[in-house]
C-alpha positions, 0 to 999 in steps of 0.5 A, a space after each residue: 608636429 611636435 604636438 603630436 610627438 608630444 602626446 605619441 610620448 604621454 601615450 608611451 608612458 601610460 603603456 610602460 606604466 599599465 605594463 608595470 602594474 600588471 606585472 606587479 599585480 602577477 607577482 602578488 597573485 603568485 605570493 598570494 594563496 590559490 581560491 579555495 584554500 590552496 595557498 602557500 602561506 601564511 600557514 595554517 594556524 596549529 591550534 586550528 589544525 589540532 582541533 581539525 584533527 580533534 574532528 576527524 579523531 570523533 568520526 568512526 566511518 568514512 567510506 568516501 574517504 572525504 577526510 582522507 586528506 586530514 592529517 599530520 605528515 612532518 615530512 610534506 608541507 602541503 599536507 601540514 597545511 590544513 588549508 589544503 584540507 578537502 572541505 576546509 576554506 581558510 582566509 586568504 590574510 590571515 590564514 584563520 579556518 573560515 569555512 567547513 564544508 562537508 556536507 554529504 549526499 547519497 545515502 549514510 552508508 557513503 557519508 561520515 559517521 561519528 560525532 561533532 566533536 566540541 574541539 570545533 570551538 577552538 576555531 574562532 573565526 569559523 563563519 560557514 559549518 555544513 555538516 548535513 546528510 552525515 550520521 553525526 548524531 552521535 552516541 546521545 542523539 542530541 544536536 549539541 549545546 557546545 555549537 551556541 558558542 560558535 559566535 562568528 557563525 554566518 552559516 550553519 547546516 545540519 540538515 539530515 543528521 538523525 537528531 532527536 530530542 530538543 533543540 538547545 536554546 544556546 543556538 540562540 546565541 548565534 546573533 551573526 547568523 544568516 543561514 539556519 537549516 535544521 531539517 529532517 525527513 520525518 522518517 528519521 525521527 527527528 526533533 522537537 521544540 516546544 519553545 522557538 523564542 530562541 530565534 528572536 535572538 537572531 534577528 539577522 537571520 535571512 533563511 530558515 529550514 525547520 522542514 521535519 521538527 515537531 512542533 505541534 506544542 508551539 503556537 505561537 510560532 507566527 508571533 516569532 517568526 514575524 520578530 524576524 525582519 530580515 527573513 526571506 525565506 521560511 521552511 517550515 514544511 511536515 512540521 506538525 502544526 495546529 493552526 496559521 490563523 493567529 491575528 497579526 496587528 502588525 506584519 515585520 515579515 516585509 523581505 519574506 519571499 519564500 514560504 514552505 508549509 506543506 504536510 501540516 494539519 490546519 484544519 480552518 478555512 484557509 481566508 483566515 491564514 495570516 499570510 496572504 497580506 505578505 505581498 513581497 512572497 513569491 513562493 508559496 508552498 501549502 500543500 496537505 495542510 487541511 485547510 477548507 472553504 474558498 481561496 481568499 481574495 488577496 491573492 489577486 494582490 500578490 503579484 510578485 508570486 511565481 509558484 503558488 502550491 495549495 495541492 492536496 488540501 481536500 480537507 476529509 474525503 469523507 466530507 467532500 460534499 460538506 459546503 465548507 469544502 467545496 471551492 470555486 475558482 471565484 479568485 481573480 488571478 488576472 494580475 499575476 504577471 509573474 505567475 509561473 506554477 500554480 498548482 491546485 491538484 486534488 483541492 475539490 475545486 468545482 465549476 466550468 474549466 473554461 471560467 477557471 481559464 478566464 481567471 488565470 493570467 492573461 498578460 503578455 508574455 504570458 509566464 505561466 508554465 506549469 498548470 496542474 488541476 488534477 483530481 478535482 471535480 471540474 466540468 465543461 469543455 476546454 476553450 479553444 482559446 487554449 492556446 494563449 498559453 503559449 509558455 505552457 510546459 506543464 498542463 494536467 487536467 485528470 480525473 476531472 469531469 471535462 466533456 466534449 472534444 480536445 480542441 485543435 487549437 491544444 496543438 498550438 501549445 509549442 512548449 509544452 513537453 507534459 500532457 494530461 487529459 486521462 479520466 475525463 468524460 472527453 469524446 471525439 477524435 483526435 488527429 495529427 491536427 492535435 499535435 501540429 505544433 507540439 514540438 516539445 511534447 513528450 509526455 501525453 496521458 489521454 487514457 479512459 476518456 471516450 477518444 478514438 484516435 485517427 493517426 495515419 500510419 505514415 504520420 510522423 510527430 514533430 516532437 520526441 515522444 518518451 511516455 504514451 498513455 491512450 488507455 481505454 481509447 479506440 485505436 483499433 482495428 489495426 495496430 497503429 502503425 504511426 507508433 513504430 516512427 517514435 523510437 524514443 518511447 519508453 513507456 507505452 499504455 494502449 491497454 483495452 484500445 479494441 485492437 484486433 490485430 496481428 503483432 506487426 513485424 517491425 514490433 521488436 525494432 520499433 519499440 527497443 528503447 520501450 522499457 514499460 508496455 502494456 497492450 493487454 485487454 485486446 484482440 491481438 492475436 498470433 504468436 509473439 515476435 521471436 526476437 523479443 530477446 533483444 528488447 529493453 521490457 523491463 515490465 510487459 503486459 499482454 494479458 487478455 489477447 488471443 495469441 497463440 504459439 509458444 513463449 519465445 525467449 525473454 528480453 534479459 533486463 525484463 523483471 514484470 512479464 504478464 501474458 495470462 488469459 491468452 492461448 498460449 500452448 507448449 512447454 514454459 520456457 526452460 532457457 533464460 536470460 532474464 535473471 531479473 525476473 520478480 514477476 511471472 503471470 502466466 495462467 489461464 493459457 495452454 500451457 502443458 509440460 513439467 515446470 522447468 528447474 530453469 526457473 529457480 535462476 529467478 531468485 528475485 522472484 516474488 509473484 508466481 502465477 501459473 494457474 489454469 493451465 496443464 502443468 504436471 509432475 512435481 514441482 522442483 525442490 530448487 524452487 526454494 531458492 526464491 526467498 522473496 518469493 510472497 506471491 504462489 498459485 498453481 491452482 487448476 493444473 495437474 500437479 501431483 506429488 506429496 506438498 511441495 516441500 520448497 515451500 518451507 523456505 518462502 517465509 514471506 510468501 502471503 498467498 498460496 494456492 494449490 487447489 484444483 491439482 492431484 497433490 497427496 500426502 499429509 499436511 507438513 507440521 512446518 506450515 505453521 512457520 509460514 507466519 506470512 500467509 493471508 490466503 492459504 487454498 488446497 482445496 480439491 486434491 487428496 490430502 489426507 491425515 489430520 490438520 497440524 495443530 500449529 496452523 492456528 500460527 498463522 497470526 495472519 491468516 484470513 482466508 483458509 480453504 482445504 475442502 474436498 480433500 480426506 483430511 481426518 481428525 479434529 478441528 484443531 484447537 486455540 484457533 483464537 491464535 488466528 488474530 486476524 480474523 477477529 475484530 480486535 487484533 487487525 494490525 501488523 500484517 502487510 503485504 507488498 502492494 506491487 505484489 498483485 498490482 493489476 494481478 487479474 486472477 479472482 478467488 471463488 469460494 463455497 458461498 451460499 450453497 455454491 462456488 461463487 466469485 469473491 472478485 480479485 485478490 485484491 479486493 479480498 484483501 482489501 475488505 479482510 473479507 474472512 473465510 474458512 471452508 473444511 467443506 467435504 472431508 472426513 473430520 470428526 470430533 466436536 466443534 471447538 467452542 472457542 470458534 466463537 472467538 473469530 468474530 470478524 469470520 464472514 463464511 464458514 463451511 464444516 459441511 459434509 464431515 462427520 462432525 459430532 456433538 452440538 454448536 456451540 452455545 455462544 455461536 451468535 458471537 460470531 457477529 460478522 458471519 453471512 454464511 454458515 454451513 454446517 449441513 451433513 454432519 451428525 450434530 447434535 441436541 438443540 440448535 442455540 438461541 443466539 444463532 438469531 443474534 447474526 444480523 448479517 447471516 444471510 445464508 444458513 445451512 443445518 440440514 441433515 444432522 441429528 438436530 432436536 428441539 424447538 427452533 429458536 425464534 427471529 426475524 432474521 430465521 425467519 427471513 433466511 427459512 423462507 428463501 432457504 426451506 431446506 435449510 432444517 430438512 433431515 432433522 426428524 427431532 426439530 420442531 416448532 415454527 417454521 416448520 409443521 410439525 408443532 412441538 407437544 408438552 410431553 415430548 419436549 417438556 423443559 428441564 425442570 420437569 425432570 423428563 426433557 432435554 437439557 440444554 445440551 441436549 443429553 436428557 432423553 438419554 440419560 432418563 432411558 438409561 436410568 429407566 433400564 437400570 432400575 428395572 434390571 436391579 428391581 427385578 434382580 431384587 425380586 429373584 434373589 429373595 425367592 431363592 434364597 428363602 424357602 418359606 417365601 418361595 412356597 407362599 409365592 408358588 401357592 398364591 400364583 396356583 390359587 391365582 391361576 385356579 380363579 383365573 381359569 375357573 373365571 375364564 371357564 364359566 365365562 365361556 359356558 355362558 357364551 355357547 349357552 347364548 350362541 345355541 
């Protein structure tokens, strides 16, 4: 008993003591400052607040008002306190600033802008300085020298500050730092370094970022970073370097688990790259490094790797077939236990997939999460033992060569959440088997194989499906209806899935969260569901159908709307709520009516497409609002009125077309301010006047074409302003690809003779395929010479004007021509030599104009005379070979026999005109004599009676003679 009461006592005095001790320990919390910097003393120390505020004085912007906290208030003692600063960590002991920490996020105009201010010096115990993603550059741009001196540095950021320049070599003098980040996107500028020894000097440093700085000029940078024991991980991504194939006797690099070397240039086999020994790396980043030839060996060795990124190294697409670029999966990467990513997208990987599979991990668990193979050029079938992989979340396999059927056992993968198989050669049918156990999935691309897809309409998938991409395979007849379970879609591609179906009734409900639709190159037919008003579309194509009825109102968010080639018919919708508007495709439909001056609330507008329809009457002036407007075709409607004068404000606008309408009038001198324009067409309507001289502005012009129209005058002159259509100026002119991203709409163009297609607009441009066609107007006046300056022109048409005076001498120049029509004209004198320099001609049309002379020579004429005979018709002066008629001496003599044509052929002419001359100042000569001396006069009348008496005495006799023989 008492011993019991003995230990109850020793039990009550250890709980008096822990309950003494525990209150002792909330008093000194409480005296003690808050973490983070909230304390309460000691105080911050003066001297440091003062070069706080020094700072802060440097900064000239800060619209997030980071440092609105810094700042001297005699009457608050919390706000004295620099500790309580936002950003600002001070000892708990001795209240010395430790920490500053500002970096920024977003974009610059939310961040700090100014300078670093060197009073940053006076904080002698400062450790951790993050100043990144603020405009700190300053008014030299230069990353500071002053910061070398801070030597107590552990950590330092200035990431995203827009330095440019060198980096001091004072930063050096850091010998405590752990952490370096110097990065910059490379389209900032950036730094440079020509020499990186500095960093031998910190040899404690644990992690490097250089992602961004030049250093093409140092190449010894696998010397120096290997002086780096401690270094764990090593950025040194877009950073513009040789080589990585420098021999190392000796590896330092023990501790290095991180290597990012993305976006270099190595350009040598990737064997040879002096890291694959490091067996301690677990992320390997080398995408976009140009390295070539097969994978090495060693990385079968590297079994504490979990991320392995060698994307992207396709070395020269235009080398792809060289042996040194093509790679097989010959390495083992069985061992990789830890492997958790490995992409090798785009790499020209060739071989069998399922021998590629058999390489990979095959531990358990098996770890690996995240398998790209995209873009490459793999064959075979999937193996049915795919789902062994059962971490996977991630497995890409586009644009690649597999054949064959997607097996069943791909269901089995219940992780995995993105699936694509688009771009193969893949065949059969796909099920609801397919996705049995796909509970995660929500991405899947099966597009442009051969699959038919057999999903039942009741059929409800185990997984929330976001993105569903089947493209070009068969899903039809009917519309699948086992879509209108999957509420959670968003983004929806059954484009060209032979679907001939009626748009079903549940469409609007089903798909109200989709944001991206693309069911064109179908068989829809009947009308649009009229509740599309209360979808989420922001981007909607149904082009290609049949559908019929009117346009119902828009959903308001949609800002890509593509319903062309269907049958469409009634006025364009004149309410709207779709403010967002940037894209509108609506020709090839039936639409009738005026355009509405509702359409100029689509302010952000910047493709415009009504062409092929039966619109009429002016457009509206209001149009002109449209200032980002690049992308107009009102062709083939029944537009009238003078040229559209709204179109004075859309200086961006790259393509218009206004052809096939009943448009009059002149063309406005202010077309020349449209210094944007690619492809300018006005052909068929009822301009007339001449060609504004300032259209050879338009620096970007490439392809013109304002045939069959009345315009008069000349051919303006300096078209070698048109610098796009020469060979020696092709830069500086670009256009927005999203403009005519999927734009179905091709231009034709008068080509050999007749109205062909040149393909989409997209291929015009992409090919700078070259075009002028003046064809069927009433032009006069010669042929400027300098067109010979647009060597990059492929078809030009002048036929069908009333052009005068000869082709230019130097037309051969014109090297890139395939098509030239000149026919129909009244040109002149001798057809030039240099037309047989046009290797590339392959159409030529000169008939009936007043062409004389030989027909130069060559192959290429001869060639182009026997596939074309009619090409020299209706040129009575033209001789010599091909044609008949030979060319004779007397009547085609040469220059220096003093009767022939010259060069330009204007001898003839001239020797007629001097021939009438002399005779009438001969005869004029003879006259004046006689009259004005009498004595000649006599003499003369006397000779011609003496002659006249012998002639008829002669004639007289003669005829005696004649009767005297008849008797």
């Amino acid at each position: 008993m008492v011993a019991t009461m003995h230990r109850l006592a020793a039990a009550m005095l250890v709980l008096l003591c822990c309950c003494c001790l525990f209150l002792a320990t909330q008093q000194q919390q409480q005296l003690q400052p808050a973490a983070g910097g909230n304390r309460a003393s000691p105080s911050c120390i003066p001297h440091e607040r003062d070069a706080l505020l020094a700072f802060k004085h440097g900064v000239t912007s800060d619209p997030g008002g980071v440092l609105s906290s810094w700042r001297r208030d005699d009457g608050r003692h919390d706000e004295q306190d620099c500790c309580r600063w936002r950003g600002v960590r001070c000892s708990n002991r001795t209240g010395h600033v430790h920490e500053l920490r500002l970096g920024g996020g977003g974009t610059f105009p939310e961040n700090l802008a100014g300078q670093i201010s060197p009073s940053l010096l006076a904080l002698d115990h400062l450790e951790h300085l993050d100043l990144s993603w603020n405009d700190l550059a300053g008014p030299t741009g230069r990353l500071p020298e002053f910061l070398g001196s801070l030597k107590n540095l552990k950590y330092l950021n200035l990431s995203g500050i827009p330095f440019y320049g060198g980096v001091p070599p004072q930063l050096g003098n850091l010998s405590r730092l752990q952490y370096l980040d110097l990065s910059n996107p490379n389209w900032m500028g950036g730094t440079n370094s020509t020499d990186l020894s500095w960093l031998t000097h910190i040899p404690s440093i644990q992690y490097l970022n250089l992602d961004g700085m030049d250093l093409s000029t140092v190449a010894d940078w696998p010397r120096v970073m290997n002086m780096l024991p401690s270094l764990r991980a090593l950025h040194l991504s877009g950073c513009s370097l040789a080589s990585a194939n420098q021999s190392l006797p000796h590896l330092n690099l023990t501790n290095l688990e991180e290597l990012h070397a993305s976006d270099n240039s190595f350009h040598h086999p990737m064997v040879t790259s002096w890291f694959w020994n490091i067996t301690s790396l677990r992320f390997v980043y080398l995408s976009s490094t140009s390295m070539y030839g097969q994978f090495p060996d060693a990385l079968g060795d590297m079994t504490s790797l979990q991320v392995l990124d060698l994307s992207f190294n396709n070395y020269d697409d235009d080398y792809q077939d060289d042996d040194k670029n093509v790679r097989s999966m010959t390495m083992d990467l069985k061992n990789l236990c830890n492997l958790e990513v490995l992409n090798l997208e785009y790499t020209l990987l060739y071989g069998d997939v399922a021998e590629l599979f058999r390489n990979l991990p095959r531990c358990s668990p098996n770890k690996l999460q995240e398998l790209d193979l995209g873009s490459n050029h793999l064959t075979g079938m999937l193996p049915r033992w795919i789902g062994q992989f059962m971490s996977l979340v991630v497995l890409n396999l586009r644009w690649n060569n597999l054949n064959g059927h997607v097996p069943y056992e791909i269901g089995k993968l219940s992780n995995i959440t993105h699936l694509d198989l688009s771009t193969n050669k893949l065949d059969g049918t796909i099920t609801e088997e397919h996705f049995a156990s796909a509970r995660s999935l929500q991405y899947i691309d099966l597009s442009y194989n051969a699959l038919k897809i057999e999903i039942s309409s009741d059929w409800q998938p185990p997984s929330t499906l976001e993105y569903v991409y089947f493209a070009s395979c068969q899903m039809g007849p009917l519309f699948p209806g086992w879509l209108q379970w999957n509420v959670s879609i968003t983004y929806l591609d059954i484009s060209s899935a032979g679907i001939a179906d009626r748009i079903p009734q549940w469409f609007s409900d089903a798909f109200s969260n989709v944001w991206f639709m693309n069911i064109s190159n179908n068989q829809l037919n009947g009308t649009l569901p009229a509740d599309m008003g209360s979808m989420s579309l922001q981007e909607l194509y149904l082009s290609s159908n049949k559908l019929t009825g009117q346009i119902p109102t828009l959903p308001p968010n949609i800002h890509t709307l593509d319903l062309s080639n269907n049958f469409l018919s009634g006025p364009l919708p004149s309410t709207t709520r779709s403010a967002n508007l940037r894209q509108l495709s609506l020709f090839s439909n039936r639409l009738t009516g005026h355009i509405p001056e509702s359409f100029c609330k689509y302010q952000q507008l910047f493709v415009l497409d009504l062409s092929n329809n039966f619109l009429e009457g002016q457009p509206p002036l209001c149009l002109g609002v449209m200032e980002s407007m690049e992308f107009v075709a009102l062709s083939n409607n029944s537009l009238s009125g003078k040229f559209p004068s709204f179109l004075q404000n859309l200086t961006n606008v790259f393509f218009l077309d206004l052809s096939w309408n009943k448009f009059t009038g002149r063309l406005p001198m202010w077309i020349g301010s449209l210094t944007s324009l690619r492809v300018i067409r006005l052909s068929h309507n009822k301009f007339f006047g001449s060609i504004p001289m300032n259209i050879t502005n338009l620096s970007c012009l490439q392809y013109m074409d304002l045939n069959n129209n009345k315009i008069s005058g000349s051919l303006p002159i300096y078209l070698s302003n048109l610098k796009f259509m020469t060979n020696t100026s092709m830069m500086g002119c670009y256009h927005n690809p999203e403009t005519i991203h999927s734009h179905l709409n091709g231009l034709s163009m008068v080509w050999k003779g007749q109205e062909l297609s040149c393909g989409s607009i997209q291929r015009i441009l992409d090919t700078s395929m070259m075009n002028i066609d003046l064809s069927s107007n009433d032009l006069t006046g010669e042929i400027p010479k300098e067109i010979v300056v647009l060597d990059a022109l492929v078809n030009l048409n002048l036929s069908r004007n009333h052009l005068t005076g000869v082709i230019p001498k130097k037309i051969g120049e014109m090297r890139s021509l395939q098509s030239l029509d000149l026919s129909r004209n009244m040109l002149s004198g001798e057809i030039p030599t240099t037309l047989s320099n046009l290797t590339f001609l392959s159409y030529l049309e000169l008939s009936y104009n007043d062409l004389t002379g030989i027909i130069p020579s060559g192959v290429q004429l001869d060639t182009l005379y026997a596939e074309y005979p009619s090409m020299y018709i209706g040129n009575i002066g033209l001789c010599g070979h091909p044609l008949q008629n030979n060319c004779s001496s007397e009547r085609h003599a040469t220059k220096q026999g003093g009767l022939g044509r010259t060069e330009e052929g204007y001898g003839i002419p001239f020797f007629y005109l001097g021939l009438g001359c002399g005779f009438v100042v001969g005869t004029w000569i003879a006259f004046g004599v006689l009259l004005f001396k009498r004595n000649w006069r006599i003499a003369c009348f006397r000779l011609s009676d003496k002659l006249y008496d012998k002639v008829y005495v002669l004639v007289a006799t003669w005829a005696t003679a004649r009767q005297t023989q008849t008797d």
